[in-house]
N, C-alpha and C positions, 0 to 999 in steps of 0.2 A: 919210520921216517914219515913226515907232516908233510908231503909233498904239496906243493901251489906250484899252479902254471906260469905264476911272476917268476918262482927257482929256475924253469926253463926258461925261458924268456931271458934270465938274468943272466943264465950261463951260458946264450949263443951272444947278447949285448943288446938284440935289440928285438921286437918283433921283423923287424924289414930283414934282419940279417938272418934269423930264423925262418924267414921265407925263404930267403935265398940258398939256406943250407938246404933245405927240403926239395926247393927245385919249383918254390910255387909263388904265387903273387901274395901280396900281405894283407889285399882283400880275402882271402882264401881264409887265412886262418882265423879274420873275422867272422865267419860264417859257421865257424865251429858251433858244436853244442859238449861236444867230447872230441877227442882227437880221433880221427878216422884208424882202426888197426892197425893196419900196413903203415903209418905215420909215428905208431908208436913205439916198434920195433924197427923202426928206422930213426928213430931217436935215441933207439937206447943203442945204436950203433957206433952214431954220431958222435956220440954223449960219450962213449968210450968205456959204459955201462954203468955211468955216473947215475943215470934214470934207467929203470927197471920198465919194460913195456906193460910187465905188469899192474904197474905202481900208474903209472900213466893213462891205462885203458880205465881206471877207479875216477877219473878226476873230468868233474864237469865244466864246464870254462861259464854259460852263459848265466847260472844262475847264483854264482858265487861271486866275490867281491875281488878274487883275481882274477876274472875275466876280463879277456883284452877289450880294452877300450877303442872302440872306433873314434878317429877322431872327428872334431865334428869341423862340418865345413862354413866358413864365414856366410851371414846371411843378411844381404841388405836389406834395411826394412825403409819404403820410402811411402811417406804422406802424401796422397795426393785424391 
């Protein structure tokens, strides 16, 4: 299996609701670089062993192109 963390992400709906299934805020999982252990075997829980915690503790989130995107916040730029 070709595991990406968008496959997770896809099968809670959303980042925000993948916080919520985890119990944590959706800045949190921003801040990943790999999913922390205990996160992963609590996914593969969740998941109903859809995701392997093993398959999950392999997978980098910050330096890959499925890394969740922070969103970015609105920035005024004013001339003066």
């Amino acid at each position: 299996m070709n595991l990406k963390f968008k496959d997770v992400v896809a099968y809670f709906g959303s980042i925000l609701e993948l916080a919520e299934s985890l119990g944590v805020k959706r800045e949190a999982i921003y801040q990943w670089e790999k999913i922390p252990v205990l996160r992963c075997y609590e996914l593969e829980k969740l998941s109903l062993g859809k995701f392997k915690a093993y398959d999950l503790l392999k997978l980098k989130l910050k330096d890959s192109p499925t890394a969740p995107n922070k969103p970015r916040r609105a920035t005024s730029h004013t001339n003066g």
